[in-house]
C-alpha positions in Angstrom: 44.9 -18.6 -9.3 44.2 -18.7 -5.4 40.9 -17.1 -5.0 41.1 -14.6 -2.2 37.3 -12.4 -1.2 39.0 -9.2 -3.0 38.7 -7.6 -6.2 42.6 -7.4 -6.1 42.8 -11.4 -6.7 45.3 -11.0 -9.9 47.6 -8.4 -7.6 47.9 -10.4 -4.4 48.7 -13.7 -6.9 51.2 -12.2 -8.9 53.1 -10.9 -5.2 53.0 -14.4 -3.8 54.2 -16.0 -7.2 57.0 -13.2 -6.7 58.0 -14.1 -3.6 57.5 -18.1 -3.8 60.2 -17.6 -6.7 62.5 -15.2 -4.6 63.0 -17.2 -1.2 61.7 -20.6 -2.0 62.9 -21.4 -6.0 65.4 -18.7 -6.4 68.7 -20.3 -7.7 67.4 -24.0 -6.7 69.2 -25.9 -9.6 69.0 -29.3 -7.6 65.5 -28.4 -6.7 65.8 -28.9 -3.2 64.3 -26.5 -1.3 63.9 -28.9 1.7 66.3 -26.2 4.0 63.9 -23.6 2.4 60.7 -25.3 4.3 62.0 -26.3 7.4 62.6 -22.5 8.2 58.8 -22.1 7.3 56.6 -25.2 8.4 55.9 -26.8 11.5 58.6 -29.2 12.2 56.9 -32.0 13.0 54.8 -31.5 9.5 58.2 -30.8 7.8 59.4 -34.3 9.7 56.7 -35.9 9.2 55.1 -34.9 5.3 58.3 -33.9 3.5 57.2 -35.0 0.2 54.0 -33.6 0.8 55.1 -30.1 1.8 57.2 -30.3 -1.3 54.4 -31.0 -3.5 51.9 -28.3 -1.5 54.5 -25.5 -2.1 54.9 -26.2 -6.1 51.3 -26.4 -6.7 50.7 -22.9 -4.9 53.8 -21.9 -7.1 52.2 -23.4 -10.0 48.4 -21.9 -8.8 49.6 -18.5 -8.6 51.0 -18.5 -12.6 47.6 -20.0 -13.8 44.2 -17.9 -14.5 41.8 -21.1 -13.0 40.5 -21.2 -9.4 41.8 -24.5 -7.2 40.4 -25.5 -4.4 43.0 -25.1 -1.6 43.3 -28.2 1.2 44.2 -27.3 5.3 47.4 -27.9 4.3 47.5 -25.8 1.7 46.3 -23.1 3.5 48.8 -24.0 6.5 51.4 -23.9 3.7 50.0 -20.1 2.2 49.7 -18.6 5.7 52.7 -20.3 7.3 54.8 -18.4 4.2 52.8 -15.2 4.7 53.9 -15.3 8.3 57.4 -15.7 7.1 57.2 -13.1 5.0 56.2 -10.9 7.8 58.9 -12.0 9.8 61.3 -10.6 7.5 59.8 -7.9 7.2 60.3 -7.0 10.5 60.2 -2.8 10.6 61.5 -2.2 7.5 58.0 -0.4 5.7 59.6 -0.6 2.7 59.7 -4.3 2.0 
């Protein structure tokens, strides 16, 4: 569980988790979601700390199912707000996304 200053904590957990599994792990048999990241991160982070990213993107996967607090990293919370923005980019006008 990612520990956000809300009393909503379980709510905005489970929507990540939903998300992560929609447009990053949705229908990833091979398990790479390398394409998947590039769109999101930094490019030269991407370039530069692929396995890394990798790893950073399961564990907030993994964090999100869980009902323990973790202590989240900068690039962690790169990762988590780099996705949000994502997300928000997609969402683009459509208020009912």
């Amino acid at each position: 569980m990612i520990l956000f200053n809300t009393n909503h904590v379980k709510v905005y957990n489970y929507i990540i988790n939903h998300f992560l599994k929609i447009e990053i792990y949705n229908d990833d048999s091979d398990g790479d979601i390398g394409d998947k990241l590039e769109i999101i991160l930094p490019k030269y982070l991407f370039r530069e700390q692929y396995q890394k990213c990798k790893v950073i993107f399961e564990e907030l996967l993994i964090w999100t199912e869980d009902n323990f607090y973790h202590n989240m990293s900068a690039f962690h919370e790169l990762a988590l707000y780099a996705f949000l923005e994502y997300l928000s980019d997609m969402r683009g006008g459509n208020e009912q996304f």
